[in-house]
Biopython code that builds the backbone (N, CA, C, O; Angstrom):
import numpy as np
from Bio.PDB.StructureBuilder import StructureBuilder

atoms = [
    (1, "UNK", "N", (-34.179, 4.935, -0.173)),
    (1, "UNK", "CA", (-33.342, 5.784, 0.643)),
    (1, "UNK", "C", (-31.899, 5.732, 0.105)),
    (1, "UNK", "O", (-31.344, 4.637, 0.014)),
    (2, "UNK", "N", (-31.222, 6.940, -0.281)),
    (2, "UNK", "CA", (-29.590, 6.522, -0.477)),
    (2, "UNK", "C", (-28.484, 6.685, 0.277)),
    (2, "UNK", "O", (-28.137, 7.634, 0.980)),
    (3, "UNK", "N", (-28.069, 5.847, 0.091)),
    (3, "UNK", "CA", (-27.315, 5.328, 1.373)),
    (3, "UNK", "C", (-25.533, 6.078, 1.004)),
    (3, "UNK", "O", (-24.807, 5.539, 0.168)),
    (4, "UNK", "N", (-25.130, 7.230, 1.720)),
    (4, "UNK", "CA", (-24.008, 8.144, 1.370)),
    (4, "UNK", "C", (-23.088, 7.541, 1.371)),
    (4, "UNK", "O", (-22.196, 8.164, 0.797)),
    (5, "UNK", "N", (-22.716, 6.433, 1.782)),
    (5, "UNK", "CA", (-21.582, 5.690, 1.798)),
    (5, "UNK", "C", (-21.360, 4.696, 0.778)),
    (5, "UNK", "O", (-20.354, 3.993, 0.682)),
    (6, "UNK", "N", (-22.400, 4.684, 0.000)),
    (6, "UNK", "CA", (-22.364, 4.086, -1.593)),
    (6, "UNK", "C", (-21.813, 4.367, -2.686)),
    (6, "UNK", "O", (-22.400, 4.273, -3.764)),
    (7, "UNK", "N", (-20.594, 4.754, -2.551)),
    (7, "UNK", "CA", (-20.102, 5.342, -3.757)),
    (7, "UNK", "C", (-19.363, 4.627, -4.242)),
    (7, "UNK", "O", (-19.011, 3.529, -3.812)),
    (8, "UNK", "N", (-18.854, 5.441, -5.718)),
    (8, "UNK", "CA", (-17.680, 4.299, -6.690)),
    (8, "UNK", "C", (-16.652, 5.041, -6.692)),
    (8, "UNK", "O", (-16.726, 6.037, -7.411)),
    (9, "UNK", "N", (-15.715, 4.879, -6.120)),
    (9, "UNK", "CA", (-14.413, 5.534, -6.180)),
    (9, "UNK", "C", (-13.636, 4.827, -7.886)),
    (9, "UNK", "O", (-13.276, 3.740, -8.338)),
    (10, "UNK", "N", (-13.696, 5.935, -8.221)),
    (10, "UNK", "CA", (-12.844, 5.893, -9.633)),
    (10, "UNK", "C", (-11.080, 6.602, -9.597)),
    (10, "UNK", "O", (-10.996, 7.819, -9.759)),
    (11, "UNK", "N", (-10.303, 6.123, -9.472)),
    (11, "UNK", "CA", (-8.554, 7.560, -9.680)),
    (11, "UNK", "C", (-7.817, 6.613, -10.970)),
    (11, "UNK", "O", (-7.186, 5.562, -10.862)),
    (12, "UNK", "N", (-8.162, 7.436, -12.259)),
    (12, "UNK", "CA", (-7.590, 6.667, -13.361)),
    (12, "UNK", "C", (-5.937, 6.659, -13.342)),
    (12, "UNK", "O", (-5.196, 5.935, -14.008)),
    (13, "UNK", "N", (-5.556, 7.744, -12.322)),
    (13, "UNK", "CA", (-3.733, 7.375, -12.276)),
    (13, "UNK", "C", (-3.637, 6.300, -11.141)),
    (13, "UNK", "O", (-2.744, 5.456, -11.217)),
    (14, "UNK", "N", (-4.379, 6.293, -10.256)),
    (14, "UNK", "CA", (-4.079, 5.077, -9.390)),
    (14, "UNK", "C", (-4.328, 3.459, -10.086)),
    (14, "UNK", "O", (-3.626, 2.473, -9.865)),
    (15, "UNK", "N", (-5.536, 3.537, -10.974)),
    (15, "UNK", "CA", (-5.370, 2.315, -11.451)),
    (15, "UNK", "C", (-4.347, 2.137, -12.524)),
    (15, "UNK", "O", (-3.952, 1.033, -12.899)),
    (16, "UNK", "N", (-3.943, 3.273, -12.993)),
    (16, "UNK", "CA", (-2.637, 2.660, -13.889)),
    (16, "UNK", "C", (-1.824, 2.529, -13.442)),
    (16, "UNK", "O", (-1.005, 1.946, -14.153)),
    (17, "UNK", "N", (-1.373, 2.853, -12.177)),
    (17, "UNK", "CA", (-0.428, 2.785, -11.405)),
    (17, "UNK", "C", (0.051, 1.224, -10.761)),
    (17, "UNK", "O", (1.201, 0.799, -10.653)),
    (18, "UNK", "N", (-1.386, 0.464, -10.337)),
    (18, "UNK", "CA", (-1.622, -0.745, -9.816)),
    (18, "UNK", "C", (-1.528, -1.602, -11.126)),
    (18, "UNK", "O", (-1.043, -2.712, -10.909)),
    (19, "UNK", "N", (-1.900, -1.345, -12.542)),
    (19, "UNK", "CA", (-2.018, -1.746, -13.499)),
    (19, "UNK", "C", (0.167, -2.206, -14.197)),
    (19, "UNK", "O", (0.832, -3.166, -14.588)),
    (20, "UNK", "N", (0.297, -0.944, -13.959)),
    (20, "UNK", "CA", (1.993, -1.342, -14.015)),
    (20, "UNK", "C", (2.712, -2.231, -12.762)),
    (20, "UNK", "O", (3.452, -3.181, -13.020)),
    (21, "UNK", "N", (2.487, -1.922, -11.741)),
    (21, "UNK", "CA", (2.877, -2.624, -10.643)),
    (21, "UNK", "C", (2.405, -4.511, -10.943)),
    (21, "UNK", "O", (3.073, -5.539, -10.835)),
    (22, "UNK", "N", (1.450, -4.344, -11.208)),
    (22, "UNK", "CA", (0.875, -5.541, -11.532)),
    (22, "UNK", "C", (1.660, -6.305, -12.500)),
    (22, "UNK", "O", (2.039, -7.462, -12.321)),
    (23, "UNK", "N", (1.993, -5.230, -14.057)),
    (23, "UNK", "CA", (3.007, -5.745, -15.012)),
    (23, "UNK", "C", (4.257, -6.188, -14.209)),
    (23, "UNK", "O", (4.538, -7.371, -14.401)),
    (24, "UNK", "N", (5.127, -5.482, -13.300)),
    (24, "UNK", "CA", (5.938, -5.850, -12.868)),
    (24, "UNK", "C", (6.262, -7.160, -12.329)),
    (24, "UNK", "O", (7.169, -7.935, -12.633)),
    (25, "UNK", "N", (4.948, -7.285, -11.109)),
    (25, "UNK", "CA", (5.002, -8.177, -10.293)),
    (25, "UNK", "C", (5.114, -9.876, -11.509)),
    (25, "UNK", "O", (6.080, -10.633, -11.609)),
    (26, "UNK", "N", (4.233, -9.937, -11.979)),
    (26, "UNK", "CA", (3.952, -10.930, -13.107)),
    (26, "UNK", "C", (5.157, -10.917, -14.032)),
    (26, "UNK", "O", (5.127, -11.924, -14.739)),
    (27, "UNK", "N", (6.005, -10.292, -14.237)),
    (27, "UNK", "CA", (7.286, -10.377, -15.317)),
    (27, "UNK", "C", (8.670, -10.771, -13.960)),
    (27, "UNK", "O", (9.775, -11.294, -14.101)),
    (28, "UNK", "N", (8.044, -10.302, -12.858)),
    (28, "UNK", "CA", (8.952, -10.691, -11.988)),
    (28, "UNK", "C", (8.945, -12.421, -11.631)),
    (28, "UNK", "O", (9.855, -13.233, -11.463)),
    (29, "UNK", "N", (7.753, -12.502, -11.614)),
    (29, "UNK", "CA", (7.877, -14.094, -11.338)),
    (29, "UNK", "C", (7.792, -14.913, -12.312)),
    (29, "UNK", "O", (7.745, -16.134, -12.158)),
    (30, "UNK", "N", (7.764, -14.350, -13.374)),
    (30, "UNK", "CA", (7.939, -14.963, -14.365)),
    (30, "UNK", "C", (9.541, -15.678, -15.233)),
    (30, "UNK", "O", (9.579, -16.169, -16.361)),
    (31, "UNK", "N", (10.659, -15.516, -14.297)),
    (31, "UNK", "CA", (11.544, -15.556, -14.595)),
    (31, "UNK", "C", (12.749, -15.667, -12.870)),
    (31, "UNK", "O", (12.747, -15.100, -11.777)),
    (32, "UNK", "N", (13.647, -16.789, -13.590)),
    (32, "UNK", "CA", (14.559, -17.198, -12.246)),
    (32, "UNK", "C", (15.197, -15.740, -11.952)),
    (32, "UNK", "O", (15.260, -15.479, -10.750)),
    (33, "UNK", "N", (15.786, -14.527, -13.018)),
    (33, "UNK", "CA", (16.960, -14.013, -13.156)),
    (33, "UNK", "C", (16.272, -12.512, -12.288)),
    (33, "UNK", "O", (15.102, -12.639, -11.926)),
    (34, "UNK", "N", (16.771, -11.532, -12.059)),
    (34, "UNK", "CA", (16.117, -10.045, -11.633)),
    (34, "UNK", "C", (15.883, -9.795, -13.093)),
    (34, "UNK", "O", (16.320, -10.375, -14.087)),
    (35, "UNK", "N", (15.131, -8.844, -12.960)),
    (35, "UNK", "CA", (14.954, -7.631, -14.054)),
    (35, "UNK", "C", (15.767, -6.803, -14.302)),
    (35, "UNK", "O", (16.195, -6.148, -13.351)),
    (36, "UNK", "N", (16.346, -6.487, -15.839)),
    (36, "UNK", "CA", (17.368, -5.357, -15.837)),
    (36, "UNK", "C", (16.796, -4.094, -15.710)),
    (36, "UNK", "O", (15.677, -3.965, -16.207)),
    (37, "UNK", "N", (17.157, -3.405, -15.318)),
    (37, "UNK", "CA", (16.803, -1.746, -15.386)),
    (37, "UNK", "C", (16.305, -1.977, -16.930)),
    (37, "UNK", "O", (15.144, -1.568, -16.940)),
    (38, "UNK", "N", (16.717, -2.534, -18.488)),
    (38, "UNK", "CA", (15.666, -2.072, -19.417)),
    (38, "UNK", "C", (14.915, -2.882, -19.515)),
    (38, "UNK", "O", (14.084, -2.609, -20.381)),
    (39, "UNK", "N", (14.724, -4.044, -18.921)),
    (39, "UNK", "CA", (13.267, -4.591, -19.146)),
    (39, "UNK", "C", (12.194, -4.042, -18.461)),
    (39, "UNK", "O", (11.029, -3.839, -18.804)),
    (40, "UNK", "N", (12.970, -3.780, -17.135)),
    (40, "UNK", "CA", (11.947, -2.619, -16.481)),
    (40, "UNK", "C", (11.424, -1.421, -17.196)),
    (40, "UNK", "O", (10.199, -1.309, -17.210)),
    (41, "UNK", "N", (12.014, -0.658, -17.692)),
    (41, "UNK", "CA", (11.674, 0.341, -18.403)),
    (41, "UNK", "C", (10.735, 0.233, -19.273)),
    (41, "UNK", "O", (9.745, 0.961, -19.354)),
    (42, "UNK", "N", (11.169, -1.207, -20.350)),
    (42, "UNK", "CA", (10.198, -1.204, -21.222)),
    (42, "UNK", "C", (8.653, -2.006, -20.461)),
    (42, "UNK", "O", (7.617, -1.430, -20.791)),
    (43, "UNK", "N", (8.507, -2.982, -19.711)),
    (43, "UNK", "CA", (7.602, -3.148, -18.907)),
    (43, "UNK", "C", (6.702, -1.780, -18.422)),
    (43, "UNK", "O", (5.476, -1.694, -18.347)),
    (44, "UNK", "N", (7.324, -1.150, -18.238)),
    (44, "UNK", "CA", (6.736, 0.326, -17.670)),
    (44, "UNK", "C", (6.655, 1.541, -19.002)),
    (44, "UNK", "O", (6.074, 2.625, -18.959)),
    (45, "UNK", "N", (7.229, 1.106, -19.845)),
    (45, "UNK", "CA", (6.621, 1.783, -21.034)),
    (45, "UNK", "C", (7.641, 3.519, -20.829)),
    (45, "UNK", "O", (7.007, 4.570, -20.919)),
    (46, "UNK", "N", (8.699, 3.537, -20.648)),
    (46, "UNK", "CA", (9.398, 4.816, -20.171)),
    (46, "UNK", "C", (10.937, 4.683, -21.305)),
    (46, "UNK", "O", (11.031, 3.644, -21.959)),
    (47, "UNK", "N", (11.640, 5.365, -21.402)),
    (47, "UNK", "CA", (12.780, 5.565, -22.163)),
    (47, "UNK", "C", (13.812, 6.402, -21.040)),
    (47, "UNK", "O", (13.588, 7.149, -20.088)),
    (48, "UNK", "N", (14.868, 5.939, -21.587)),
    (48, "UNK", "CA", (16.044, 6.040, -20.798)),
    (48, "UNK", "C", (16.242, 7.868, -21.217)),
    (48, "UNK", "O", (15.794, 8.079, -22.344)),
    (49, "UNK", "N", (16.571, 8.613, -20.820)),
    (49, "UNK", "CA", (17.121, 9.967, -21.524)),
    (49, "UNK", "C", (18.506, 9.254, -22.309)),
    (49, "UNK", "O", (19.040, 8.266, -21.805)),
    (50, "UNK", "N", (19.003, 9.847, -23.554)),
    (50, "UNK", "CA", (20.046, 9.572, -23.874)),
    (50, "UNK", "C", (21.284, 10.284, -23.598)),
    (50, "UNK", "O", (21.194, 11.475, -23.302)),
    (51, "UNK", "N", (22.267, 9.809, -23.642)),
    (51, "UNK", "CA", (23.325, 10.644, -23.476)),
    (51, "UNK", "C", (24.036, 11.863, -24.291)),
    (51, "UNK", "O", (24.181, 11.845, -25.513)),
    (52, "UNK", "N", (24.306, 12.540, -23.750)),
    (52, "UNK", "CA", (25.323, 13.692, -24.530)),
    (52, "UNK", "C", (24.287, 14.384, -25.002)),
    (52, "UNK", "O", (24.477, 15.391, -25.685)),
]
sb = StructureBuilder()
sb.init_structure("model")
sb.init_model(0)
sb.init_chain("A")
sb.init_seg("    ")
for serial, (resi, resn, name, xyz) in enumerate(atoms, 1):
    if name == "N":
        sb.init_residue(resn, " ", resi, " ")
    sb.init_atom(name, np.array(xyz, "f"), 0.0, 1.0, " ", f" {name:<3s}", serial, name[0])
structure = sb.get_structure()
């Protein structure tokens, strides 16, 4: 008999999402000091726009 409430929920942006959060959390405690805005960035894999 199959049972409809058996499913596998898959959302590949939600797990990358939890997947960075996760980077965060772990670089966060990994250290006495905050995070600068670019370690964050690079933790999260993003670039600053440049100026001018």
């Amino acid at each position: 008999m199959h049972d409809q409430f058996d499913v596998t929920l898959e959302d590949q942006d939600l797990l990358r999402e939890v997947e960075l959060t996760t980077n965060l959390i772990i670089a966060a405690s990994e250290t006495d000091e905050h995070l600068s805005l670019d370690e964050i960035d690079a933790i999260l894999g993003v670039a600053r726009p440049s100026a001018g």
